[in-house]
C-alpha angles and dihedrals in degrees: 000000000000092000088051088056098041088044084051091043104047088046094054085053093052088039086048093047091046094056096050093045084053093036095055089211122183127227109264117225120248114201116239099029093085127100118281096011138133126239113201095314101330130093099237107227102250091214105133132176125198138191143076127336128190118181118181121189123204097226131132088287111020114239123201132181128195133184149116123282143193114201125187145163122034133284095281108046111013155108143259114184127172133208141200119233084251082054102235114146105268089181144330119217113197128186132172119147118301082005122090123153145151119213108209141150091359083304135124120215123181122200139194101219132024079232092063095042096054097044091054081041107053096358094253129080108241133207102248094175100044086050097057089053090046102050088057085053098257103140090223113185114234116182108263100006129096123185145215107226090159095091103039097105095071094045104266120108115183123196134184127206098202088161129074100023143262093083107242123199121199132203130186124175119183132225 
């Protein structure tokens, strides 16, 4: 039965990518997540990283994603956006306090948790918070995850779920 549900779920995520890299579709705005603007009452941080991400998942089968991504904001108001190498918008995951939503497929999905919402988003859960930290080269603990800061420098973070599992490993490499 898993395989059944990994095997559905990896094939919506190549027909949805086939239809936004057909579509063509733009990246909607969403108040509140552009420079300078305010979310609710708070000054959203305008620090932003772009690049590739990969993320592969031990599972029966393995799954893997790939594409590129635009991040901004900070772990508790922000923005994670892919893209696909044409540059069309995959998917745009958006989070601030009592909002959590993916935009996909000319759909709107609310959440209850971040984790939620990246687990329906890349099939692992990933650690929002402790990526934010890494990415400014604060090596965060987050349970079950260890990272790579060695290489930062030069624009690739690696990460590693080891617990719960699946086992995840995470790429990014930045612009």
């Amino acid at each position: 039965m898993r395989l059944v549900v990994d095997g559905m779920r990896q094939l919506a995520f190549i027909l949805v990518a086939a239809m936004f890299l057909l579509a063509g579709c733009a990246s909607p705005n969403w108040p509140g997540l552009q420079d300078n603007t305010a979310l609710g009452e708070r000054q959203v941080n305008t620090t932003e990283w772009q690049g590739r991400l990969s993320l592969r998942i031990q599972s029966e089968p393995a799954t893997s994603m790939s594409a590129g991504f635009l991040l901004r904001g900070e772990a508790s108001h922000g923005r994670l956006d892919f893209y696909s190498p044409l540059g069309t918008t995959l998917a745009s995951l958006r989070w601030a306090p009592h909002d959590v939503q993916l935009q996909q497929g000319g759909q709107l999905q609310r959440f209850n948790s971040l984790d939620e919402l990246t687990e329906q988003a890349t099939g692992a859960t990933l650690p929002v918070s402790a990526l934010f930290d890494w990415l400014n080269g604060v090596p965060s603990l987050s349970p079950g995850w260890q990272a790579d800061l060695s290489q930062l420098p030069q624009g690739l973070l690696l990460a590693q779920r080891v617990s719960p599992t699946p086992a995840v490993q995470l790429r990014i490499k930045l612009d």
